[in-house]
N, C-alpha and C positions, 0 to 999 in steps of 0.2 A: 504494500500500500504506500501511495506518494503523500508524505507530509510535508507542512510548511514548515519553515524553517526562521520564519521571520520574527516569529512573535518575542521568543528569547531575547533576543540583539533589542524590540523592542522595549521589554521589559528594563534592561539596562537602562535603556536611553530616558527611560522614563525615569529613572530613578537619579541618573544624574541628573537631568535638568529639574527635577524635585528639588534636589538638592541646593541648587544654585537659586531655582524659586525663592527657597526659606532660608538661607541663607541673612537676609535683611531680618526674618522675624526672628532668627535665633538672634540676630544683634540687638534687636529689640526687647530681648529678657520675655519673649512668649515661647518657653520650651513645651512639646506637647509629645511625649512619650506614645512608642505605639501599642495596639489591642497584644500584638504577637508576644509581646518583652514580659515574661511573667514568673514567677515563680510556683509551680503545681504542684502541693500537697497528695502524697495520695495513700494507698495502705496494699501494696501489692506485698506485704508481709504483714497485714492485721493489724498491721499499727501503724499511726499516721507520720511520716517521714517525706523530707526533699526527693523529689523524685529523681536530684543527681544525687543522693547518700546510698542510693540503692543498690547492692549487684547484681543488677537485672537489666535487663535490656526490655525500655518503657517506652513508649508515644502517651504521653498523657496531654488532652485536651483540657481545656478549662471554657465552660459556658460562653464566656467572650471569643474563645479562640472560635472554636464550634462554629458562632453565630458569622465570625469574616468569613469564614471560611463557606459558610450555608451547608451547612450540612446539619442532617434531618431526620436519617435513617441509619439503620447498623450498616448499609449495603454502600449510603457513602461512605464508613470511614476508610473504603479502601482507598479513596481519590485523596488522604493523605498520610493514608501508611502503607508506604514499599512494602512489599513481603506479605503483605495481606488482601486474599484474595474470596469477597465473598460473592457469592451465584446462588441459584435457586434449582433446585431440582423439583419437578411437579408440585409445587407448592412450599420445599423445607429449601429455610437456606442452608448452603451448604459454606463453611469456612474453609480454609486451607491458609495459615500461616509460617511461613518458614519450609516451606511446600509440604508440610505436616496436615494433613485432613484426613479425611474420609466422605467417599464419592456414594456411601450407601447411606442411603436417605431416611428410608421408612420408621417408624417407629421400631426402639428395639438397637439401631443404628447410632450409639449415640455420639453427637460431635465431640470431634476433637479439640475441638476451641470453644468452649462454653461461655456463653454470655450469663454475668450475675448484676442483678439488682440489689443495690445496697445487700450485699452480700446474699443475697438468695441465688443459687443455682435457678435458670430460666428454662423451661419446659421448649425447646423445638417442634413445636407441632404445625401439620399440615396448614398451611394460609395465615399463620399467626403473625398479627403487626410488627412491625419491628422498628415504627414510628420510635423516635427518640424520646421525645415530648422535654418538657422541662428539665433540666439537668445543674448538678451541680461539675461536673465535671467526666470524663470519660477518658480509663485506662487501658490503654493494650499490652498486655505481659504477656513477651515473645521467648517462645523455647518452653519445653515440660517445668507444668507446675505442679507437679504432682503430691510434693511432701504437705503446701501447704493448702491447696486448691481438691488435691482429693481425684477421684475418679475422671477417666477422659479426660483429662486436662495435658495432653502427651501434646500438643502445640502453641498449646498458650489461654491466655484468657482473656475477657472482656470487662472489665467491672464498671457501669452504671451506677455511679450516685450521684441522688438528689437532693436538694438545697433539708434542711434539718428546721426545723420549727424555731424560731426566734421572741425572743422576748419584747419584737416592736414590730409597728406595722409598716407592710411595703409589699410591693407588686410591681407586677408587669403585664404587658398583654403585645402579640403583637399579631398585626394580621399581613396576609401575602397573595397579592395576585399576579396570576403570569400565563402565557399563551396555555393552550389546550385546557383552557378553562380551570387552571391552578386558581385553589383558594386552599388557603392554610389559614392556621387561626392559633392562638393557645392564651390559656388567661391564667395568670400565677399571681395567688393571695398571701401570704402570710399574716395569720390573725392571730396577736395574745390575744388571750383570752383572761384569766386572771393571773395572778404572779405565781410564776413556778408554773404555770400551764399554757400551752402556744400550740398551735396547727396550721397549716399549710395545704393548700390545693391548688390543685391542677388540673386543666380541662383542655386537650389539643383535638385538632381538627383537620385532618388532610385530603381533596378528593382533587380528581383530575379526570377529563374526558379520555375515555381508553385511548390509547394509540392506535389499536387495530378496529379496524372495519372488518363485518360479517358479513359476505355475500347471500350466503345461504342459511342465514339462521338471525338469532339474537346474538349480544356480546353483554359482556356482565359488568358491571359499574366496579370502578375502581375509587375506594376510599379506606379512610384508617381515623377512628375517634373513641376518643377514650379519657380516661382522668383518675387520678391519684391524688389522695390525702394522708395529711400523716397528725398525728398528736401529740406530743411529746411534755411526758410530766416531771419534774425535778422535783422529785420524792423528797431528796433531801441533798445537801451540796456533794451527795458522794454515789448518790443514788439515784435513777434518771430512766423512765419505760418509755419507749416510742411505738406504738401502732401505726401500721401503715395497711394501707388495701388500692387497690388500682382494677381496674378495668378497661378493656380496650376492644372494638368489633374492627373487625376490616373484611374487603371484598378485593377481590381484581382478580388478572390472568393467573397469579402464582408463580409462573411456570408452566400451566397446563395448555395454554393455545400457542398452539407453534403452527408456524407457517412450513411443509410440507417443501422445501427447498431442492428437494433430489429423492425422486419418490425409489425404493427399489426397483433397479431393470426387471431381475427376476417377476416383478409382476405384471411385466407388460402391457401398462395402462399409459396411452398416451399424453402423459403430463409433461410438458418441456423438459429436461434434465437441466439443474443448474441457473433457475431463473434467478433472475435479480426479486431478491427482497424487497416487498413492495410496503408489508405489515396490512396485507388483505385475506382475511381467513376465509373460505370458503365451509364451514364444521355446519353440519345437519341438525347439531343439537348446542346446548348453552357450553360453555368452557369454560372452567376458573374456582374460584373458591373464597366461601367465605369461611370467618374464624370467630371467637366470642373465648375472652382469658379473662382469666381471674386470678386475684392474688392477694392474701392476708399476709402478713406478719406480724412479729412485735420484736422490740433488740430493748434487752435490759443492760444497763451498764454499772457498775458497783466498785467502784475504788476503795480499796481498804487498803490499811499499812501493809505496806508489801506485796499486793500481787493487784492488779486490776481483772477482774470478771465480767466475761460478756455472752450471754445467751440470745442467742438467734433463731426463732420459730418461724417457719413458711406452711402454708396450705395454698396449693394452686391449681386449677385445672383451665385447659383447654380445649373449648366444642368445637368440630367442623361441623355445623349443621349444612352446610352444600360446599361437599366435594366434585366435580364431574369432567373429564375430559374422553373426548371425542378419540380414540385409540388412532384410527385410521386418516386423520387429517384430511377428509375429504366431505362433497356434499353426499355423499352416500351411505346410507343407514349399516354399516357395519359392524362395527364392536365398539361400544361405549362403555365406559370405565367409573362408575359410581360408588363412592364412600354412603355407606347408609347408616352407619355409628361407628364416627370414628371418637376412640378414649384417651385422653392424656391427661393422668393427676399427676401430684406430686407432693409426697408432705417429707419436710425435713425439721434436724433439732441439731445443733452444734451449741457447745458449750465452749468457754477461749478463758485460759490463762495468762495472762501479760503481767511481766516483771514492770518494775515501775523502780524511781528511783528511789524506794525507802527497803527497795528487796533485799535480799542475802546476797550481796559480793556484787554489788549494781557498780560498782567502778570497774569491775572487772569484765560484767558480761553482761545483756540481757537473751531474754528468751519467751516462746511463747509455746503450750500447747492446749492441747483440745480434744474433742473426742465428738464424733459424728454421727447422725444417724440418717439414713433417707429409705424413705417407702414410695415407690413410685411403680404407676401401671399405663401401659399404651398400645395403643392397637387399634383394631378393625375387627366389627361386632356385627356386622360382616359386611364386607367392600361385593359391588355385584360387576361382574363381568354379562354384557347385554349382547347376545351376536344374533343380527337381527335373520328373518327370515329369507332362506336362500340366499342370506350374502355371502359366505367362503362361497358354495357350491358352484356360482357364476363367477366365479374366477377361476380360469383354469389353469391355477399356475403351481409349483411344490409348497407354498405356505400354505395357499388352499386347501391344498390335499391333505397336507400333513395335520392340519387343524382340526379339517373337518374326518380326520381317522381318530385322532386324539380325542376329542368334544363326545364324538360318537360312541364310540368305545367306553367310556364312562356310562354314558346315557342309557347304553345297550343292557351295564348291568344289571340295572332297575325296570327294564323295561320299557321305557320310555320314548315315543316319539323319536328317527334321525334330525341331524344339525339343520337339516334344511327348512324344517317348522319354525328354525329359532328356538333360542336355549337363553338363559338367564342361571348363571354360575353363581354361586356365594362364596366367598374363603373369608374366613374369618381366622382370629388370631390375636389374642392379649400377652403381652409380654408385662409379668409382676417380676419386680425388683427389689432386694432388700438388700442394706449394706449399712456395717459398722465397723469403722474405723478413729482410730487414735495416732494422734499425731505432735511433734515437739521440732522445735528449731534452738537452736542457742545460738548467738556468735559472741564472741572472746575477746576482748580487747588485747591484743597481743604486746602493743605499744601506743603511744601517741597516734602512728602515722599506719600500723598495720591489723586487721580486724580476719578473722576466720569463723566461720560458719558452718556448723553440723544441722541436718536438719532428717528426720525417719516419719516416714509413715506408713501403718499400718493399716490393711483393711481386708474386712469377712464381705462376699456377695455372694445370695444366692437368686440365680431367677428362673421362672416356670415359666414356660408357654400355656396358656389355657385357652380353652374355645379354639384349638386349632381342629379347623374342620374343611371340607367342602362338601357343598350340598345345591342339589339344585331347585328350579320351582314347577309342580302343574298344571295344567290350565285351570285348577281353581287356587289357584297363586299358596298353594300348602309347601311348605319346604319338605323338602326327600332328601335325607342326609347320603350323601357316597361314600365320604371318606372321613372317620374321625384320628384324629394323630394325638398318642401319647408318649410324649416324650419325657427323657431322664429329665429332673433338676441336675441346673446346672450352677458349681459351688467353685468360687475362686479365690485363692489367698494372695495376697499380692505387699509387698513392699516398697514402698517408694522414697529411695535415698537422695539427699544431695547433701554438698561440699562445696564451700565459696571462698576464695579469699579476696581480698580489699587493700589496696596498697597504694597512699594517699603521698606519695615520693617528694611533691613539692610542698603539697599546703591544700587546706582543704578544696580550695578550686580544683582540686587535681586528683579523679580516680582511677586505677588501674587493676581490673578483676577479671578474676580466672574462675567459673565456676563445672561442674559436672553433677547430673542429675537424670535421674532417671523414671518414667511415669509407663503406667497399663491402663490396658481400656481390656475391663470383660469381656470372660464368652459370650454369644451370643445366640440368639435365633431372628430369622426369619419371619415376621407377623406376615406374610402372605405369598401361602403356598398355593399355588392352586392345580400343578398336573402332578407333582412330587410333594411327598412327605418330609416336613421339614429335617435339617440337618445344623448342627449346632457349626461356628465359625470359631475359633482359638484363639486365646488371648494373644492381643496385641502389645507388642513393649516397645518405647523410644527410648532410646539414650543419647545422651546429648554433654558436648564438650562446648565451651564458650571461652573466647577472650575479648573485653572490653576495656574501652576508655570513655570516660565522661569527665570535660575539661570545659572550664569556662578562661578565655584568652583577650588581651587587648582588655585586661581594666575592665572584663566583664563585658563588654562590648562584643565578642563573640563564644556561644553556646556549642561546642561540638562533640558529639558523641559516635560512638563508631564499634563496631563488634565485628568480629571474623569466629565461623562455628561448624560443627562437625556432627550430622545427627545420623543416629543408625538406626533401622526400624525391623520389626521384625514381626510374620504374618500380620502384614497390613492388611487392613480388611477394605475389600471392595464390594461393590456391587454391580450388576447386571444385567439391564431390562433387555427382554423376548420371550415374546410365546414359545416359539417353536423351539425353546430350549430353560427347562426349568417352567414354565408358567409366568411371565411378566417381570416379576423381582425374583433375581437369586444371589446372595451374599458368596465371595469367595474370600481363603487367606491368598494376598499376590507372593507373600514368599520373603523377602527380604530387598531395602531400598537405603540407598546414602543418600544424605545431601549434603552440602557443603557449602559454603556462602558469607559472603560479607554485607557490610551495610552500615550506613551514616544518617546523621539529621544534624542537622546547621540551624541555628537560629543568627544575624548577622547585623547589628545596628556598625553601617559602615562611615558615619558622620556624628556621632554624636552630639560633637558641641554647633557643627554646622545644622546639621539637620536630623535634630535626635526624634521626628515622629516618622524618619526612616527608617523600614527593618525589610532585609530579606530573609528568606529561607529556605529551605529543602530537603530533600532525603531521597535516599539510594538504596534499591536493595539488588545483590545477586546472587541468585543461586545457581548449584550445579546440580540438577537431581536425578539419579536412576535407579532403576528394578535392579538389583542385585541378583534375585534368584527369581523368575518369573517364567514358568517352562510349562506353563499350562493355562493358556492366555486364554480368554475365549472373547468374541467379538464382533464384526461384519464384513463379511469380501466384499472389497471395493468395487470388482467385475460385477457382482450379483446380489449381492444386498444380503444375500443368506448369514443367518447367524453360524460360527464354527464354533468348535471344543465341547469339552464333557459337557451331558445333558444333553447336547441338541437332534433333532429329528432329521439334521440332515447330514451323510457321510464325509461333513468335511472335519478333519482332524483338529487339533489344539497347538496352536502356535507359542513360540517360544519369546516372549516381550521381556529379556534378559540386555538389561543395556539400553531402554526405552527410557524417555524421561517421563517423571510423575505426573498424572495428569494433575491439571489445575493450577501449575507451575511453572508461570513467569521466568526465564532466565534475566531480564533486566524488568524494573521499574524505578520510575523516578517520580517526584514531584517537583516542581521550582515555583517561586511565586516573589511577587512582590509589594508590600502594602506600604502606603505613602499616608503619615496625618498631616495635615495644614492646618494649623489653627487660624480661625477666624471668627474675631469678635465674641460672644460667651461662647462659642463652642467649637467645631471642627469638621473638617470635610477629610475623607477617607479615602484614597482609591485604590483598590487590591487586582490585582491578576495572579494569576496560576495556571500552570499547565501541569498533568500527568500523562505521563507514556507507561506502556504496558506492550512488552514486545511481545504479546500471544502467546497462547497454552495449548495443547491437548485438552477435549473430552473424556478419550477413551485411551488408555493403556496400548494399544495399537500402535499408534501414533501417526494415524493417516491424515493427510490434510485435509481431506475433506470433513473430517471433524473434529476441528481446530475451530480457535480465536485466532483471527490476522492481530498483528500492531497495528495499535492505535494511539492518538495522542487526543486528547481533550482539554481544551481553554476553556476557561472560565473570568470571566470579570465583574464589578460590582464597584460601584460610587455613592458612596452614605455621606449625607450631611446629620451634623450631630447638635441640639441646641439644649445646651447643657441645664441650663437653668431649669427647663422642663422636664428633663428625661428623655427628651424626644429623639428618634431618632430614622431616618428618611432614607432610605437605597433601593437605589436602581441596580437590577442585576441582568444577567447573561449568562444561563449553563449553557456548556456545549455550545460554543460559537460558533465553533465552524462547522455544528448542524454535520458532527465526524459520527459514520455510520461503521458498529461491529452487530458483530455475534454474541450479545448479554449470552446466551445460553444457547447450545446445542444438543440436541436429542436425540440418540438414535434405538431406531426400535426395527421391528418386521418391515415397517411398510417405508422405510426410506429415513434418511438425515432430514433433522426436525430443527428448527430457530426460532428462537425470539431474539428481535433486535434491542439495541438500546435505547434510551429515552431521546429523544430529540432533542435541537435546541428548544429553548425555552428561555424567554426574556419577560421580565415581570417589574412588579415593585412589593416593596415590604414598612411596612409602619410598625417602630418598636416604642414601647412607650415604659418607663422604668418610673414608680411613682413610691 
């Protein structure tokens, strides 16, 4: 793909002639400091620390940075963290940082990059918002966190927090309009109530005219609203309980309408090969998905001599009450794919030990531990597979055939009517989870300038598969069960070490850490089997080598951090949609994968006394990632669209993806930007640009191009004026300037290579008002 090259050089030129602009007003005694220049708090160790004190490799946003930046959803924070890379599969996002994920989606599946809300682990379910809404800040903790983050945390974490109840009053609200009919909204209260008691709410709003047109059908509104309150009582000066509950609905494509790009030859239907992306669906029935979350908590906090204590309770579940995607991507009634109760709860209890400074040998060390518990169930209560009448049998082609022997054959054992009547399948499948674990960190003041870090965690999981079934329906719509599946419990012990050292050579401006750590993510099953009996997937381990530096240079005037790392993986778990092999979803382990990789972020006021409401910035990430052992690949021939390897119905064998790079991972990304303040008069004018490039991934293990992301680069720009006096605050923006067209997601199944593009440009305005 051809990029422009100009915007960069622009950016420059912008920034020096800023410079020269203000110039007169720095001599004028109006210094006006910029949004980017900040110091961010955060607790990616449970307890609240500089986010350069840490040995961890962090992207920590703070609510102002977020808002230059416009960003609004978990899906942007990749447009400004290299190395992370979030997508959507049928509705679940999918993460992959440090090119650490996992491509298996379904419940059962769970990420490797967990997103938490003020400390609650966040349920991934099918269509669920992932609206940001109000925030006090946002953490990305890159590399296995497992000692102190717990289960699936083998590529990093998210942590989500929001502003804490105050003892005065203040607000904000802001609203946003912009092409395709963008309206955003959010109103943030904080109300004392009486002394020692305060709460806080929050109410956001986001909807946008679909992107895609439906030729031959309806298209499903796309929006996301919701709101959070919180309570917070100060018991007493050492003692302090927070309730919190939130709510959020949303609707849209998910991932499930994909435009049908390159239909399989095998099926010899004459659809163009290879058409240009137009974002025109042609689907016979509705596409996309809606969601409905919930979520309680409460966090106790209790300082006593010598140790601080903190209990953390969650209750949450998430409804898909309409799941539905069109399987075949065409106007022709053939196999539709319907969630009819889909299940996601989740209850968790964590209890924390934190050293404070009146503890035992607190000059020498601190430390924190804890002990865990989570209960969680998800699934499909049962998902129906619709194949309408005589549609395989009018296709005369091997998926036809092979479908309709498979379909039949089930049907035959009951009795029942051939495929040519049409059939309506059930599979159903709850995956319960239970797990307890205990966990401790310490590190050791060695010297002044040198600090070392032990940290172990311990944990028990066991999980059932229940309701795994298939069953079909007859024409007086009564379920006929086929196939019931009882499978072992499945029980994991798992340990999760790390080791960190810290070596401050000049003065605290200056860290130099070396850390190693290793995390597991559960056996697993399958929640939707529908030609085979499920079969469990084997735990997964990351281990992970790092070296960093976090330096602040130039009298503070430049922010630089930088990491080079080494990760080993082992039976990573994938997954892989086709009928004609396994039934739709089937989990595999790929075997063993390295990666290896560097990466910086700059933050950079290059004029201070000239023009200190100048700041640039940026960040780099590279990896090198491949399949170490992957000898039994299974996938789609290029020639023929057929699915190959174990499981499938058709004689073609299992290829060897040994030396393949990981899907989902970027060998280069960058971001660069650059934000300009002027002061004028009580307040200020702001102009930011940025661009991100992403040199394309792979979909699939294969590593064929036809299901790929090409490179891409996206600009962004935005001009705020700010009147301080008021709160007020006025910007005009521009995502996606140059209106740069990829591949958001690629799908491939039976019936050909699937896409959904990305958001278009989009040019709006926004009114912030802070009171």
């Amino acid at each position: 793909m051809k990029h422009n090259n100009w915007l960069p050089v622009t950016l420059i030129a912008l920034a020096s002639s800023a410079g020269v602009n203000s110039q007169e007003v720095g001599q004028a005694g109006k210094k006006q400091t910029n949004r980017l220049i900040e110091e961010v708090v955060v607790t990616a160790q449970k307890r609240e620390e500089n986010a350069q004190d840490v040995p961890i490799a962090i992207t920590a946003f703070s609510n102002e940075k977020l808002d230059a930046f416009g960003i609004e959803s978990a899906q942007d924070l990749e447009r400004i963290t290299p190395g992370l890379t979030v997508t959507n599969a049928v509705g679940f996002n999918v993460a992959y940082l440090r090119g650490v994920g996992t491509d298996a989606f379904l419940p059962g599946a769970d990420p490797s990059v967990p997103f938490y809300l003020d400390g609650v682990a966040l349920l991934g379910a099918q269509g669920s918002s992932d609206t940001l809404g109000k925030v006090e800040r946002v953490e990305v903790l890159k590399g296995p966190q497992g000692t102190l983050f717990g289960r699936n945390a083998t590529g990093g974490a998210v942590n989500i927090i929001t502003p804490a109840p105050a003892d005065e009053f203040f607000g904000s609200m802001k609203l946003e309009l912009g092409d395709y009919g963008e309206q955003n909204g959010l109103i943030f209260l904080n109300l004392p109530l009486v002394e020692g008691l305060a709460a806080s709410v929050a109410l956001f709003s986001s909807e946008h005219d679909n992107y895609y047109s439906n030729d031959a059908g309806p298209i499903i509104d796309v929006y996301s609203r919701g709101g959070r309150a919180k309570i917070r009582w100060d018991i007493s000066d050492t003692l302090a309980l927070t309730l919190s509950g939130s709510m959020s609905e949303g609707s849209g494509n998910s991932g499930l309408a994909f435009e049908n790009t390159r239909t399989a030859p095998v099926l010899g239907i004459a659809f163009p090969q290879d058409p240009k992306a137009d974002r025109k669906l042609s689907f016979d029935s509705l596409a996309g998905a809606t969601s409905e979350s919930y979520l309680v908590s409460f966090t106790l906090d209790w300082q006593l001599p010598g140790v601080d204590i903190k209990m953390i309770g969650s209750d949450q579940e998430v409804d898909a009450p309409f799941v539905q995607a069109d399987f075949d991507k065409s106007e022709l009634p053939v196999i539709n794919i319907r969630s009819i109760v889909q299940l996601a709860e989740q209850q968790t209890l964590e209890l924390q030990f934190l050293s404070n400074e009146d503890s035992y040998l607190s000059e020498h060390m601190e430390w924190v531990a804890g002990l865990y518990y989570l209960s969680s169930s998800g699934g499909f209560d049962p998902i129906a597979f619709d194949v309408a009448p005589n549609a395989l049998t009018t296709l005369p082609v091997p998926l036809a055939d092979s479908l309709t022997g498979l379909l039949g054959g089930l049907l035959n054992v009951v009795g029942l009517p051939n495929v040519s009547e049409g059939v309506r399948l059930l599979s159903g499948g709850v995956l319960d989870s239970e797990s307890y674990s205990a966990y401790v960190q310490s590190t050791f003041f060695l010297s002044p300038s040198m600090d070392l870090t032990f940290g172990l965690r311990y944990q028990e999981e066991e999980r059932n598969l229940l309701k795994s079934r298939l069953a079909t329906v007859d024409g007086d719509g009564d379920e006929i069960l086929l196939r019931s599946d009882d499978v072992p419990t499945l029980t994991s012990h798992q340990l999760s070490p790390k080791v960190a050292f810290q070596w401050r050579p000049f003065d605290d401006d200056t860290q130099i850490y070396a850390s190693w750590g290793r995390a597991f993510k559960s056996p697993t099953y399958n929640t939707v089997n529908l030609l085979d009996a499920p079969e469990s997937v084997e735990e997964e381990q990351v281990e992970s080598y790092e070296l960093g530096i976090k330096t602040d240079l130039l009298d503070g005037n430049l922010r630089l951090n930088a990491a080079v790392f080494y990760i080993e993986q082992q039976n990573l778990l994938t997954g892989f949609v086709a009928l004609a092999s396994g039934g739709v979803v089937s989990y595999d382990n790929a075997g063993d994968s390295e990666i290896s990789g560097a990466e910086a972020d700059f933050v950079w006021t290059p004029m201070p006394n000239w023009n200190p409401g100048l700041a640039m910035f940026g960040a780099v990430s590279v990896l090198d990632s491949e399949y170490t052992s992957y000898p039994d690949g299974r996938g789609y021939d290029e020639d023929t669209g057929l699915a190959f390897g174990e499981g499938g119905t058709f004689p073609l064998p299992a290829r060897d993806f040994s030396g393949n790079r990981i899907v989902r991972t970027p060998e280069l990304t960058y971001t660069f930007g650059v934000n300009q303040s002027i002061p004028v008069g009580d307040g200020a004018i702001e102009i930011g640009v940025d661009t991100y490039y992403n040199d394309g991934f792979y979909f699939l293990p294969q590593n064929s191009d036809l299901y790929a992301r090409e490179s891409y680069n996206l600009y962004n720009a935005r001009v705020s004026y700010f009147y301080n006096p008021w709160g007020l605050q006025l910007t005009i923006f521009g995502e996606n300037v140059l209106d740069e067209v990829y591949n958001e997601v690629v799908f491939v199944d039976d019936f050909g290579r699937n896409q959904v593009l990305n958001s278009p440009r989009v040019v709006g305005a926004r009114v912030n008002w802070d009171f």
